[in-house]
C-alpha positions, 0 to 999 in steps of 0.5 A: 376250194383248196386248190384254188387256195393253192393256186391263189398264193402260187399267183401271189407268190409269183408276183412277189418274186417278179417285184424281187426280180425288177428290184433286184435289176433296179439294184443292179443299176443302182449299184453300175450308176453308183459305182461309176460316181464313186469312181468319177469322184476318186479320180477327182479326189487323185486329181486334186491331189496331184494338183497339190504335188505339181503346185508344190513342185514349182513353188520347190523347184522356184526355190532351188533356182533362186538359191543357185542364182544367188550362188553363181552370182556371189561366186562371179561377183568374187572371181571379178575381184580375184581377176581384177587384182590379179591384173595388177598384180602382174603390172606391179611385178613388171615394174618391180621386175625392172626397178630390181634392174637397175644397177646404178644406186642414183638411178634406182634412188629415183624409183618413187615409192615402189616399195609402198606400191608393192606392198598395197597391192590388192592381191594382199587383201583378196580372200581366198575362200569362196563365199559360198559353197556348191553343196545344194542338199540344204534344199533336198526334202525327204518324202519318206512319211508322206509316203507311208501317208499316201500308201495309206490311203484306203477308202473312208471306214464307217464310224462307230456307233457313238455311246450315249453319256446317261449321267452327263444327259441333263432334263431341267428348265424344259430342255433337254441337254444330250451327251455323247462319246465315240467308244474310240478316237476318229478325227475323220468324223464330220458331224453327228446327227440326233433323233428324238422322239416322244413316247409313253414307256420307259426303257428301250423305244417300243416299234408299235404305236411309237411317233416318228424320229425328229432329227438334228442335222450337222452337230459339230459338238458331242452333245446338244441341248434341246430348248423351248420344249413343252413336255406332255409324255412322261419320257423321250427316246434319243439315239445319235449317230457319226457320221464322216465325209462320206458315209453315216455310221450305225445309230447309238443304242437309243435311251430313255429320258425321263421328261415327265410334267404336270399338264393341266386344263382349267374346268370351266364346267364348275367355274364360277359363272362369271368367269369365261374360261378357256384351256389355259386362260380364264376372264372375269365377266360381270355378265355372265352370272346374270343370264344364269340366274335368269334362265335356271338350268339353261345355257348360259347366254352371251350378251348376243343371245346365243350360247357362248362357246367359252362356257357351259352349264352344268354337264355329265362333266361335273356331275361326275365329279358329284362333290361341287357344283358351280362357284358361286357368291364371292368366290370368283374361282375355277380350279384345274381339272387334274388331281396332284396325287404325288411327285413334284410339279410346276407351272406359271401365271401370268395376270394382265396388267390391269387385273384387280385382284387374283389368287394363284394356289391349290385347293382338295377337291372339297372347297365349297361352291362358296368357298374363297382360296385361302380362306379354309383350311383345304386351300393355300394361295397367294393373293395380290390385291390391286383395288385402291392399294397394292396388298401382297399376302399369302393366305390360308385357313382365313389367315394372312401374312403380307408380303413386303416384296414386289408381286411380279407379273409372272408367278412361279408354282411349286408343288411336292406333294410327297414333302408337303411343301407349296412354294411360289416363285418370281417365275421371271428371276426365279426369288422365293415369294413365300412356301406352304409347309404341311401335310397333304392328305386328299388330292390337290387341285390348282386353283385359281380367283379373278376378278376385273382381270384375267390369267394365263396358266402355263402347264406342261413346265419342268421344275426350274433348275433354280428352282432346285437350287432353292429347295436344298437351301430353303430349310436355312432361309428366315423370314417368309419361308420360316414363319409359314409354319404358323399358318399351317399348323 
């Protein structure tokens, strides 16, 4: 038995050296073929250079002949004028020649103007410099640095592994804004290429159960910002890498962001029999109560017959729970199935548009089953109330404040727990509707009521960078947010 164990790893150890061997003759090939494109694309790169010195030599040589016909041609032109004058110049000096022979003083008298005549003579006005001059050296070029630049030239080096910038990485408004810097200057980087990932642990990316890299192609900039994400872990490695023209560096030391969020589903296991809940979304349905109290301790039906995939009955779920069973009466309502224990969270509400009345807040895990949002003192909402007239308040402890501001279509909600503040928001542009100040004491729960409509959550949303904003110039604000206190306390 030993030995045949033996002999077993020899066979497997054998079959891994002939795998090593064909990979390293496939290598050897790999390495001649690649070899080979390099060079073909040296020769094309020396080609294309050698192109530009030929293109650039003719259009210099162009001009050297274009200068010298300029000059041959201004010299010629000046050595017409210097011949043409000299002719007459010899003419005129053979008739003065013979004026100067006559010795009778009436016959030389009669010599017309040939004082005058000489004395215009053209070789009086000729000048005798040339116009232009033989030297050529204003078009001689001196190729001195060029040639340090070309016995320069070596083959592209591998770039740096860029240096992630932590305090300029930005997590807000869910995107995530990544900044990076190369350790030293290199204008022959191309683009850089981003990897991301998400993952449960902080610090540096674990190798075992992590999710594969997402990559971001041809960077030009040294950051980027991704957008429209929605964050379900609590933190996102990124790592970047430089790349050149013809071969990519090594990545960056890779970082940890944190990117944590608040995701919850609504609990239809505990909802209120007349609301039809999904994950996210949740209905008002006038029937559904009355199949439940019809049939005691049965599935709820749907108007069909069959039992509805929407909502259940009373499961192991709630009974878990223990502490509530089923809204029920007037309180149309169904809160989320995850606990706010700490920390700061956010999520948003969108009612349809022709929704009646809803209430949008939180609640501890105690309401009562016919307890109403913001009518006891363990839940805080707002309530927008379009049955008849249009009423916007805040409520709780069965106290109201009205509101004298538009409601909008979407609601902003801000929860600190550990600063025991409640606040809601205009999700669209961001305006203060109303803050909660108290204490927390038990967990809080996102509640929800609807009646004759039906809402929209959006969980898995980072606190708004506005919304930020606002809280550090909230405690200078009258008016809604400074008359809360009234009501909590």
């Amino acid at each position: 038995e030993t030995l045949q164990r033996i002999v077993s790893t020899l066979a497997n150890k054998n079959d891994e050296i002939h795998n090593f061997i064909d990979m390293l003759n496939h290598t050897i090939k790999n390495v001649q073929a690649n070899s080979s494109n390099v060079m073909t694309e040296l020769d094309e790169e020396f080609d294309g250079l050698y192109s530009i010195l030929d293109e650039m030599k003719g259009t210099m040589t162009n001009t050297i002949q274009q200068e010298e016909a300029r000059k041959i041609q201004a010299l010629q032109n000046q050595l017409s004028q210097c011949s043409n004058a000299l002719e007459s110049s010899e003419e005129l000096l053979e008739l003065a020649a013979q004026s100067l022979d006559i010795k009778d003083p009436v016959e030389f008298s009669k010599v017309n103007n040939i004082k005058l005549i000489v004395t215009m003579a053209s070789a009086f006005r000729i000048s005798l410099k040339p116009k232009v001059s033989d030297s050529m050296t204003h078009l001689m070029v001196d190729f001195s640095l060029e040639r340090r630049i070309l016995q320069a030239v070596k083959f592209l080096p591998v770039p740096k592994a860029p240096e992630i910038d932590l305090a300029a990485c930005l997590v807000a408004d869910n995107c995530v804004t990544v900044s990076w810097r190369m350790p030293e200057e290199d204008n022959r980087i191309d683009h850089f290429v981003l990897e991301y990932r998400k993952t449960n642990f902080d610090g540096l990316p674990r190798v075992k159960d992590e999710q594969c890299w997402e990559l971001v192609d041809y960077i030009k900039a040294t950051e980027y910002t991704l957008s429209g994400l929605k964050f379900d872990t609590k933190y996102m490695n990124f790592r970047v890498q430089a790349c050149n023209k013809a071969v990519a560096g090594e990545y960056s030391d890779p970082v940890t962001l944190e990117t944590k969020a608040f995701v919850f589903n609504l609990d239809n296991t505990s909802s209120h029999l007349n609301l039809k809940v999904e994950d996210t979304y949740v209905e008002w349905d006038p029937t559904g109560g009355k199949g439940q109290e019809k049939v005691k301790g049965k599935e709820n039906k749907g108007r069909s017959g069959t039992p509805s995939p929407k909502r259940t009955s009373v499961s192991s779920r709630s009974l878990m729970r223990g502490s509530r069973d089923r809204f029920t009466g007037e309180s149309y309502t169904v809160l989320g199935d995850t606990a706010i224990e700490s920390g700061q969270h956010y999520w948003e509400v969108r009612a349809q548009k022709d929704c009646k009345s809803y209430s949008v807040g939180v609640a501890y895990k105690n309401l009562g089953k016919f307890d109403q949002l913001g009518k006891t003192n363990s839940s805080w909402c707002i309530h927008i109330n379009n049955w008849l007239q249009t009423t916007f308040s805040a409520k709780h402890n069965n106290k109201a404040r009205t509101l004298d501001i538009p409601a909008p279509d979407r609601i902003g909600v801000y929860c600190d727990f550990d600063g025991g503040q409640l606040t809601f928001y205009n999700a669209n542009s961001k305006q203060l509707l109303y803050t909660f100040r108290t204490k927390f004491t038990q967990p809080l729960l996102p509640g929800f009521m609807v009646w004759c409509g039906g809402l929209t959550v959006s969980t898995g949303l980072q606190v708004p960078s506005a919304v930020k904003t606002l809280q550090k110039s909230e405690n200078g604000l009258s008016g809604s947010a400074g008359s809360l206190n009234n009501i909590t306390q």
